[in-house]
N, C-alpha and C positions, 0 to 999 in steps of 0.2 A: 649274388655275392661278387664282389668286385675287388682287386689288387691294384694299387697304383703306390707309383714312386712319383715323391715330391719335389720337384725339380728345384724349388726353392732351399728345400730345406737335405735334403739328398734320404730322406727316409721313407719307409712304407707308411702306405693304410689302408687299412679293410672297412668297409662297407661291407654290411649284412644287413640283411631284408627277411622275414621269416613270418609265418603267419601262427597267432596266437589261438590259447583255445577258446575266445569269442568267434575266429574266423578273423578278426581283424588282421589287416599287414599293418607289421611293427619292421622298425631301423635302427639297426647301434652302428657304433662306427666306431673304433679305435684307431689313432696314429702314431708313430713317433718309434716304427720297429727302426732295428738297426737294418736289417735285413729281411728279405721277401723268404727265409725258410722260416722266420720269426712271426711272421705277419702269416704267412699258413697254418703254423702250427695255433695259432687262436683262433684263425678263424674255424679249424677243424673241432675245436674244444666249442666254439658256440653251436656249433650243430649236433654236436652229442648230447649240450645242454636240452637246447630245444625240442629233439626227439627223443629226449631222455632215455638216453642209450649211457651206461656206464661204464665204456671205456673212457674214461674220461679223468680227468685228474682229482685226486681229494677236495684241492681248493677251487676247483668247478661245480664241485656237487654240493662244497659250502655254501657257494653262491645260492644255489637253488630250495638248499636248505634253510635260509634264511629268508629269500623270500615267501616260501610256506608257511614259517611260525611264524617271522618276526611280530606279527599284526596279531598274534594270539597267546603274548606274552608281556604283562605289562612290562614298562617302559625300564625301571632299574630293576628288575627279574632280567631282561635280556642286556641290559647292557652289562652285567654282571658275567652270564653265558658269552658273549661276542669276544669281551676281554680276553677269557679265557683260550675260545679260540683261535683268536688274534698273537696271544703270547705263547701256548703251551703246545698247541696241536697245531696247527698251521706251519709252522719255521720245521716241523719233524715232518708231518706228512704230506703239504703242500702239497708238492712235485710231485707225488706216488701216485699210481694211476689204484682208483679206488678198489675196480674189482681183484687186486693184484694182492691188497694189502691183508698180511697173515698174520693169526694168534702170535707169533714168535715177533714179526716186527711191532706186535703192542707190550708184549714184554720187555723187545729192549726199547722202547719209549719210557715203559715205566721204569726200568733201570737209568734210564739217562733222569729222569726227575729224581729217584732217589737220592741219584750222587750230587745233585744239585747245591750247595753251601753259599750262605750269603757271606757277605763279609766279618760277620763277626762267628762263623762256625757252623752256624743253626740254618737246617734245610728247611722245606716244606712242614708243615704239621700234616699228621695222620689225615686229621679233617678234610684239608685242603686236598691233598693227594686225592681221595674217594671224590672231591665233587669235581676236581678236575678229569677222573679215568669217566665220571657220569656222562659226562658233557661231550665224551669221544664218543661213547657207549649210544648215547640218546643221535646222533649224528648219523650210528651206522646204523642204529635201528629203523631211522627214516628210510633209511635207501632199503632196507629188508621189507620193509611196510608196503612202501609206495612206488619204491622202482626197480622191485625184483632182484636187488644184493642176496646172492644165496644165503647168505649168514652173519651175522654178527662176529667178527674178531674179536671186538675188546670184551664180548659178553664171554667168548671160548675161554679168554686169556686171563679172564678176574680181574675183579677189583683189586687194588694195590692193597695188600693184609700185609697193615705193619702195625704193632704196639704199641701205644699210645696212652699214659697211663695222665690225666688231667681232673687235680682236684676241683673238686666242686664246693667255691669261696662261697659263704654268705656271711652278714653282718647281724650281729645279736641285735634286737633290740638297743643295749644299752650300748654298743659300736654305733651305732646309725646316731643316735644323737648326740656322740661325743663328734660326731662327722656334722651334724645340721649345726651343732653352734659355732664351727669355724666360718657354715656357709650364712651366717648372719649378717657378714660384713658386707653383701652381694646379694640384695633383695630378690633377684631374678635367678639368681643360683639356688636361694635356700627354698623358693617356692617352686621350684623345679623339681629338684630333689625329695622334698616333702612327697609330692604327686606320684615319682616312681616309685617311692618305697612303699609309701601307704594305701596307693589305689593299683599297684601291682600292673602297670600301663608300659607298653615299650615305650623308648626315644622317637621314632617317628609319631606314636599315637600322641605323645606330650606334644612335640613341635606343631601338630597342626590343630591343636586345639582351640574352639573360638568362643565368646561370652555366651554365645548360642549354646553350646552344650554344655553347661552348670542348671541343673534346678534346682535352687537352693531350699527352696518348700517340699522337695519330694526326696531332696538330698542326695542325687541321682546325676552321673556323670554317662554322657551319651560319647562313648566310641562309633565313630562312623566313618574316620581317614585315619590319612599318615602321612608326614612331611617326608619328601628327600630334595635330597641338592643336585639337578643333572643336568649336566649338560651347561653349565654355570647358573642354571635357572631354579627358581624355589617352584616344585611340582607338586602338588597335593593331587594324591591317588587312595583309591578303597587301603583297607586295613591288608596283612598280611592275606587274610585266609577271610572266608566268606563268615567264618564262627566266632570272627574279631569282631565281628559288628553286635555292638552288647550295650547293654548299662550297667554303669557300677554302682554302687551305693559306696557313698561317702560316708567317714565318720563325725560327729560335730564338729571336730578341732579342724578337720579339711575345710568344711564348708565356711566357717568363719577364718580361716587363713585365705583363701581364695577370693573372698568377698572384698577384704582385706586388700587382696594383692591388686583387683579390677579397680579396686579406690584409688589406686596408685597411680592408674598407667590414664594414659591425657584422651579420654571419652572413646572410647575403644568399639567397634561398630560389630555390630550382632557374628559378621563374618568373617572376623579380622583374628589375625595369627596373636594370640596375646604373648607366646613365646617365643619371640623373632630373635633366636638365639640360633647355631647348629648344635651338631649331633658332636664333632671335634670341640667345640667348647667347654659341653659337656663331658668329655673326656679329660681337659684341661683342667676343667674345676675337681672333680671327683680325684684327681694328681694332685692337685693343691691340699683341697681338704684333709686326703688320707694322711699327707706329709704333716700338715701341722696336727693334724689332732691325734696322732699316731696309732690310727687304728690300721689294721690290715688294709693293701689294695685290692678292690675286686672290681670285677667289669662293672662297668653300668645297665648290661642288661641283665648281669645276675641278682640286681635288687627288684626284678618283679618276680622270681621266684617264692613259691608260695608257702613260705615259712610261716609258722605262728606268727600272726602280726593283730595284736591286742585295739580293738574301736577306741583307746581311750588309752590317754598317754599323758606325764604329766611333762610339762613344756611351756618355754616363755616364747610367746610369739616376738616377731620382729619390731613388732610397733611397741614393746615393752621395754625390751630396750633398749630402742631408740627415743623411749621417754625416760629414760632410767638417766640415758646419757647428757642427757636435757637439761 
């Protein structure tokens, strides 16, 4: 371990040198302290890290904490977890030295979230609050696990219990199709929609769907991914949960709309995203549609909820009329 001032620039840096648990020698190096009591105090924080000793600071044991999961958490699962604490837990507990940190300082964390008000009034939802206290909760359980934390705080100090009362929206049958015949004017919106409502499929399993999973002779839709958008990149990952990976059965009117929809699009290769739309479009469209055709708004992932939904519906498909219009 080594300290020097940079005669160039008039600042510190530390060099560290430390041997990993292959045995290997490993070297970090930071620069650009203001001063040499600044440039100690990290470098004393990386020897805590390494000998994983927990006098050490919260956002030191993130660090370590994150190199343990990160690699065992798919990719928008943890960018999802990092956000959060990135934004909610880090700016509070940063600077606290971990083993310090007590049931009471997780209380007034959750009191600071509570009183939290966006600009138009409305705080955090219930929901949110619970996966944001998890995400503190799952952090200090690593260090109770694996690096001897005598206890969990935020597990002592509960979960944030607030009241939360959230209807549960669905669309009747005859809502849903006063909503598909606005989406007729949008060949790619109305056989989007179709697919959520009738094969009961989330938004990522739609987006990454390809001509490969339709059999239209066994009438049978093979789930086996999920689209997301990360990192500005289009990432096809496994399904939600290992028990996402299914087939569905289609009803006639699906499989001859879908047949339908592949006639449309310009020779589409066995592996290819037939729904090269996103997940905000979709949002976009299902605002549109609800507006004109004035049915109720409801989320888009509460139309695969598993309402009576009848194999057999009566309905003019798009190419009807668009021969109608003819």
């Amino acid at each position: 371990m080594s300290i020097y001032k940079d005669n160039v620039t008039g600042k510190w840096r530390v060099v560290y040198r430390y041997t990993d648990w292959t045995g290997e020698t490993k070297q970090t190096s930071k620069r650009g302290f203001p001063t040499k009591r600044e440039a100690q105090m990290w470098k004393h924080e990386q020897m805590l890290k390494h000998d994983a000793k927990l006098d050490m600071t919260f956002a030191s044991f993130y660090e370590i904490y994150v190199e343990d999961k990160k690699e065992r958490i798919r990719d928008n699962t943890w960018g999802t977890k990092n956000n959060i604490a990135r934004t909610k837990i880090l700016p509070y507990f940063g600077e606290r030295k971990i083993a310090e940190i007590e049931p009471k300082d997780v209380i007034a964390w959750q009191n600071h979230l509570l009183a939290f008000k966006r600009a138009n009034g409305k705080g955090y939802s219930a929901s949110y609050l619970r996966k944001i206290h998890s995400q503190l909760s799952a952090i200090f359980n690593h260090a109770v696990d694996f690096y001897h934390l005598p206890s969990n705080p935020a597990q002592k100090a509960g979960n944030i219990a607030i009241e939360e009362y959230k209807e549960m929206l669905f669309w009747t049958k005859e809502e849903y199709l006063k909503f598909a015949d606005v989406m007729m004017d949008k060949p790619v919106s109305y056989y989007a929609f179709e697919m959520l409502y009738w094969c009961g499929i989330r938004e990522g399993e739609l987006l990454a769907l390809t001509p490969a999973d339709f059999d239209f002779t066994t009438h049978t839709l093979r789930i086996n991914k999920s689209y997301q958008r990360l990192n500005r990149e289009d990432v096809i990952t496994p399904p939600k949960t290992f028990k996402s990976n299914r087939f569905i059965k289609m009803p006639q009117f699906i499989c001859d709309e879908m047949q339908d929809y592949l006639k449309m699009l310009y020779e589409p290769k066995e592996d290819e995203r037939i729904f090269t739309i996103s997940k905000s479009y979709l949002h976009h469209e299902m605002n549109r549609g609800s507006k004109v055709s004035g049915v109720k708004r409801i989320r888009v992932h509460d139309l695969r909820h598993p309402y009576v939904k009848p194999t057999t519906k009566k309905f003019i498909t798009f190419f009807e009329v668009f021969r109608a219009a003819s």
